[in-house]
C-alpha positions as CSV (number, residue, x, y, z in Angstrom):
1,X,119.5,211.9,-168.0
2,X,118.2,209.1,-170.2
3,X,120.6,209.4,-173.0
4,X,123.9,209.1,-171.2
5,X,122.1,205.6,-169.6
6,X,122.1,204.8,-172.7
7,X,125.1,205.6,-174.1
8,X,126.5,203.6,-171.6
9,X,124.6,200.3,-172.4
10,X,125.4,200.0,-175.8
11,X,128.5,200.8,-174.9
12,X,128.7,198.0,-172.2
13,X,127.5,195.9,-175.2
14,X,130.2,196.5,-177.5
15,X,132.3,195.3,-175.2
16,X,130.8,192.7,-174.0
17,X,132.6,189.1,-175.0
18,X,129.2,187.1,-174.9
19,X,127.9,186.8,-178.2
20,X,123.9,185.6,-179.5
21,X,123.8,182.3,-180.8
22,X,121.6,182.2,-184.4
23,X,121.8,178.5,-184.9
24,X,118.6,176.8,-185.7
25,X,116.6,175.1,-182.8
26,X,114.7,173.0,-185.0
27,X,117.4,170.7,-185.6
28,X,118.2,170.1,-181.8
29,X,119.8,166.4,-181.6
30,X,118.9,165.8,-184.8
31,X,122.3,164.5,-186.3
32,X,122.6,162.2,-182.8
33,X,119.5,160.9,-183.7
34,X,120.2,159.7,-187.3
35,X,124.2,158.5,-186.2
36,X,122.0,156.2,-183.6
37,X,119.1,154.9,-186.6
38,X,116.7,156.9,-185.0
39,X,114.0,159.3,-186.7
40,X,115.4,162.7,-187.6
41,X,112.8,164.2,-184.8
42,X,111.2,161.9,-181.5
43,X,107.4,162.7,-183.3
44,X,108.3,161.1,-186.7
45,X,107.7,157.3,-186.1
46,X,107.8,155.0,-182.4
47,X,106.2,153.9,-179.9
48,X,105.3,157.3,-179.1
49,X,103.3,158.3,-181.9
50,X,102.5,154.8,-183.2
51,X,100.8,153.4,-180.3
52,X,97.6,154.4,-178.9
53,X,98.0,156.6,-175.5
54,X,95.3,155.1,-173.2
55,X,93.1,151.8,-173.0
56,X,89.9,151.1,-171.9
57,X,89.8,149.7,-168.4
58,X,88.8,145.9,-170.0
59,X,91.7,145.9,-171.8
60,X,90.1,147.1,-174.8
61,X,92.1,149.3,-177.7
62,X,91.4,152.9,-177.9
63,X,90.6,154.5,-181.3
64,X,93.2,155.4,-182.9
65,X,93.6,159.3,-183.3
66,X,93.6,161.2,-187.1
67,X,97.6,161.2,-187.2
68,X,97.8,157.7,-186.2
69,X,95.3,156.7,-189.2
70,X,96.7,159.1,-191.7
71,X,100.2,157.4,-191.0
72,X,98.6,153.9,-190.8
73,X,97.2,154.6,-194.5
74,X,100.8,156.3,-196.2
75,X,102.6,153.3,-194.7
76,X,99.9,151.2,-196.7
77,X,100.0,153.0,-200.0
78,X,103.9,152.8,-199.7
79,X,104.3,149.0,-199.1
80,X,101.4,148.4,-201.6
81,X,103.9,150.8,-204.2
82,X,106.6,148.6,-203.1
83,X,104.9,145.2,-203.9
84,X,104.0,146.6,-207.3
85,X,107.7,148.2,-208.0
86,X,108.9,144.9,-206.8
87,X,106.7,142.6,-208.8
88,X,107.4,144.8,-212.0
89,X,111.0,144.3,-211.3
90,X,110.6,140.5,-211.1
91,X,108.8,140.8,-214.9
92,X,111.3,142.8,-216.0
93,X,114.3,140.0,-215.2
94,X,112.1,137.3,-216.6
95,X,111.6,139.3,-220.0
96,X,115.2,139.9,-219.4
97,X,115.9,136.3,-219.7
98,X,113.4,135.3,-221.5
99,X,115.0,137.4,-224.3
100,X,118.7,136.2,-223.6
101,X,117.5,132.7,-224.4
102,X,115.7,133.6,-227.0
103,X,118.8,135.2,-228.7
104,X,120.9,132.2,-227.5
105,X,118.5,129.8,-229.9
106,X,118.7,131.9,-232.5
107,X,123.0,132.3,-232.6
108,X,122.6,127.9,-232.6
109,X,119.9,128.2,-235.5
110,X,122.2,130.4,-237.5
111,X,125.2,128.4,-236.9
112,X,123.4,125.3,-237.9
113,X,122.4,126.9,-241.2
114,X,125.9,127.1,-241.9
115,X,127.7,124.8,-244.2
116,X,129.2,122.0,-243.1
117,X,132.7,120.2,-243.9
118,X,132.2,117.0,-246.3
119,X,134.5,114.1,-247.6
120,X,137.8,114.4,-246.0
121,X,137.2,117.5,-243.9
122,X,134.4,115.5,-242.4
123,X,136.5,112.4,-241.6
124,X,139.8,114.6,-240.3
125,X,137.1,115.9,-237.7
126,X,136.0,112.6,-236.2
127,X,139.5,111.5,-235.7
């Protein structure tokens, strides 16, 4: 008596117009949140993971958690990689010019070396 029960709920099934959704859950709201500037997920960066959950009752600052200090400490390596990248950057366009100029003064030092017109050439110049 089992097997015609089912038979007929696979068959019931089969026919049936609903269909399982396989999409990723992970991802929920995640496109929303980057058209809006937003993190990609709510526990990347915010008030809600940045600042501390509870105070003291005098109004003094709770300790910050492990997360909170590992993020505190990749946000200072970053900025302190940005100041250097930056800083090399600045070099680099000072060399830059510094080398431009450089090539500049040397064009007028060739072109000085040059001969120069005398007797009549000289004079049809200055008029």
């Amino acid at each position: 008596m089992a097997a015609p029960m089912r038979t007929l709920c696979c068959s019931v099934v089969r026919l049936s117009s609903r269909q399982f959704s396989t999409t990723c859950g992970a991802r929920a709201g995640q496109e929303w949140r980057k058209e809006h500037g937003l993190a990609r997920s709510g526990s990347e960066y915010g008030p809600l993971t940045d600042l501390p959950d509870w105070s003291f009752a005098d109004g003094r600052p709770a300790p910050l958690l492990k997360g909170q200090l590992r993020r505190k400490q990749e946000r200072e390596v970053l900025s302190r990689r940005i100041v250097m990248l930056s800083s090399e950057v600045d070099r680099g366009m000072e060399v830059w010019s510094e080398k431009r100029e450089e090539a500049k003064r040397l064009e007028e030092h060739k072109k000085s070396l040059l001969l120069k017109p005398k007797g009549k050439l000289l004079m049809k110049k200055k008029i």
